[in-house]
Steps between C-alpha positions, in 0.01 A plus 500: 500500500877486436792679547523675210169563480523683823816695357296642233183580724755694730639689201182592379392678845790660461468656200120569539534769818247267701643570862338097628344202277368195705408186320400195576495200331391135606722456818716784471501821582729797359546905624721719287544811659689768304637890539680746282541238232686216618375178710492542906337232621336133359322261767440168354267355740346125527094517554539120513759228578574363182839307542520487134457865415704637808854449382488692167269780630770569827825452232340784306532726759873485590595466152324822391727717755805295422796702352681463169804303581875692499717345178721248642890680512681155520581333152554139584863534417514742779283270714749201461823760572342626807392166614848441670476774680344502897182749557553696832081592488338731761364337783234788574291812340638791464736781343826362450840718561849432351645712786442530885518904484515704179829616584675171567610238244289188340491200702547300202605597156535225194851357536511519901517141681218403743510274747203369725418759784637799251199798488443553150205730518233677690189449458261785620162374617219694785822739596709206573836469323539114500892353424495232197777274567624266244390162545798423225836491404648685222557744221194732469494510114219744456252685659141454419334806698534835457556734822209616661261262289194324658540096531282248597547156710730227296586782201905441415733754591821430431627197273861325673756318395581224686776379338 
């Protein structure tokens, strides 16, 4: 059985109202369990160990969960301008703050110069307020984060000159 025949089986559950189908076929074995409409659950399970058959049955499991890709923002002409440009990234989870207290100033606003040790941001993760210090120096040219947005490990911040 492959992939897209599995696609199809799991869309047809789904639109019949059966809450759980089990099949089995050969060496594998496949639960759909359903509820309210949509897909909850699909265990693709190996009665056997078939070398052969166990890569595409246990790729069509993470690619039926996976989710449409966001458009890609960056034309390449845009790629190739940016591309002299240093990434300050974040070095840890968390929500990221422009400010150290809503009533003070930015740490860093596009057109300020950097230099290494200089706080740029806060990053906000478990209750602690960690300092990001520039690793760089610069011209911070633009900022890539809004205030109080999520980020995640190794996602660019800011974008500096170092010119």
């Amino acid at each position: 059985m492959d992939l897209k025949e599995i696609q199809n089986l799991i869309k047809f559950v789904a639109k019949s109202g059966a809450s759980e189908v089990n099949l089995e076929y050969d060496d594998v074995k496949i639960t759909i369990k359903t509820g309210s409409g949509e897909v909850k659950e699909t265990i693709i399970q190996q009665v056997q160990a078939a070398p052969a058959a166990v890569a595409p049955v246990q790729a069509a499991a993470p690619a039926l969960e996976a989710a449409p890709a966001a458009p890609v923002a960056n034309t390449p002409a845009a790629e190739s301008e940016d591309s002299k440009y240093i990434t300050v990234k974040s070095p840890i989870i968390g929500t990221f703050y422009r400010k150290p207290s809503p009533d003070k100033p930015n740490f860093a606003e596009v057109g300020t110069e950097i230099k290494p040790g200089d706080v740029v941001c806060v990053i906000e993760a478990m209750k602690l307020f960690n300092e990001i210090e520039s690793e760089v120096s610069g011209k911070v040219v633009k900022v890539l984060v809004d205030d109080a947005s999520p980020v995640e490990f190794d996602q660019p911040l800011f974008l500096v000159d170092p010119a």
